[in-house]
Structure formats: structure tokens, C-alpha cells
C-alpha angles and dihedrals in degrees: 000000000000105000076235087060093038090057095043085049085054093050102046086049087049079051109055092043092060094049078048100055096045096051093058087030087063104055094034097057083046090056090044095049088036084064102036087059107055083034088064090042096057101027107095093044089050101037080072096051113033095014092167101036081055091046089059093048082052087052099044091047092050090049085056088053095042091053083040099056092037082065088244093135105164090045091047077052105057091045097050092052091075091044085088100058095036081057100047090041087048092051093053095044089049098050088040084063099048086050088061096047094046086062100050083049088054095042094055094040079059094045110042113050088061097038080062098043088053090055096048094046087048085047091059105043092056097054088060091054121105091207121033114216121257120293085025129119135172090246088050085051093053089044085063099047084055096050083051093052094041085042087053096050086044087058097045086055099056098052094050086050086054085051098060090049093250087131095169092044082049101057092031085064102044096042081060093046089046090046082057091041094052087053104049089053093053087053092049089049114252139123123266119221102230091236107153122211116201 
């Protein structure tokens, strides 16, 4: 072959890898950018509620770009090609979660509020009392109208944390304020209702 031949060969080889390359490079920028996409739209809700398992989609859509920007096309791809179901999945698993903490919230806003009454009202009763049961003092009895007071702050707390759409933080705080409830009611001699918040 003509060194003339041999540099018209070269260029018509340049050439088709280029056309190669931008015909992977096209559709794989336009996956990565699909997935991006939804990822960012569904990132901070699901950051609270599946904060690992979003972690790991972050991770899969920066390999594709990584791949992408390292001209690997068809690698970045192939890659980009899963992005779709590791997002939906993400988005399921994410609002899931969030069902289940919508119901303990529900479950402790319907506990609670009487658990507390009861112990007022048992409070009360036994400070009218001449004689307080066994097991009973006067310094017991103001424990327990502390715990009452502290519980009830607890509890406020908690509602003004749901407010403000911190739902974990919510229920964190009034399972702990139902765990103290359930105590003081125990010290002041009645009977818990085994209702479990997760």
C-alpha cells in the first residue's frame, strides 16, 4: 500500500470510530441524564427514609459518569441502562418506609394524649387521698407529677418536630415519651396497654 493509501486508509478508520463513538456517546449521555433526573427528584425524601440504600443509587449513577467522561460510552451504557430500576425500586422502598412511619406516628398521637390524662387524673386522685396505697409516699407521688410535667413537654416536642416534617425525629421522640409514660403509670399503680411503637 501507497503511503498516500495507507493515509487515506488511517483516516477513514479515525473516522468511523468517531461516528462510532458518537453514536454510543448519544444515548448514553441521554440514560445517564433520564436517571439523574428522577434520582434528584426523589433524593432528599428518600435520603430520610432509606438513607444507605440512596447512598448506593448515588454511587451507581457517578460510576456511569465516570465511565461516561472517561469516553468509555458503551460501558457507561451498559451501566446506565440499570440506573432506571435501582431508582424506581429506590422510590418504593423510600415511600414504604415513610408508610410505616406515618402509622407509628398515628399510633402514638392516639396513645398518648390519654396515657397522660390518666395519669393526671391518677395524680390527682391520690393526692386527695388521707391515706396513700402501699408502696406509695408523698415524694413517689411528686416523682410522678414530675414525670407528668417532663412526659407532657416530651410530647409537645414531638408534635412541633412533626410540624415541621422531621417524622423520625417525631416518633423517636414520642416512643421515648410513651417508654416514660408507661413507667410512671406503673409507679403510680395501673395497668400499660402492651402497644408497641417501631
Amino acid at each position: 500500500m501507497t503511503k498516500r493509501g495507507m493515509k487515506v486508509f488511517i483516516l477513514i478508520m479515525v473516522g468511523l470510530f468517531i461516528a462510532a463513538c458518537s453514536i454510543s456517546k448519544e444515548p448514553a449521555e441521554k440514560a445517564i441524564k433520564s436517571a439523574e433526573s428522577v434520582f434528584n427528584a426523589i433524593k432528599e425524601e428518600a435520603l430520610k427514609y432509606a438513607t444507605v440504600e440512596t447512598r448506593e443509587v448515588e454511587k451507581a449513577i457517578l460510576a456511569a459518569k465516570d465511565k461516561y467522561d472517561r469516553n468509555e460510552y458503551d460501558a457507561a451504557f451498559k451501566l446506565a441502562t440499570g440506573l432506571p430500576d435501582k431508582v424506581n425500586q429506590l422510590a418504593t422502598l423510600s415511600a414504604n418506609r415513610k408508610i410505616e412511619w406515618m402509622k407509628n406516628w398515628e399510633s402514638a398521637s392516639k396513645e398518648l394524649p390519654p396515657m397522660l390524662d390518666a395519669i393526671q387524673a391518677r395524680i390527682e386522685e391520690l393526692a386527695k387521698r388521707k391515706k396513700l396505697p402501699p408502696g406509695m409516699d408523698k415524694a413517689k407521688l411528686e416523682e410522678a407529677r414530675a414525670a407528668h410535667a417532663a412526659i407532657t413537654q416530651a410530647w409537645t416536642e414531638a408534635k412541633d418536630t412533626h410540624a415541621a416534617g422531621n417524622l423520625i425525629d417525631a416518633v423517636t421522640k414520642a416512643k421515648t415519651a410513651r417508654e416514660k409514660a408507661a413507667e410512671t403509670m406503673t409507679a403510680v399503680g395501673m395497668q400499660v396497654e402492651e402497644v408497641s411503637i417501631d
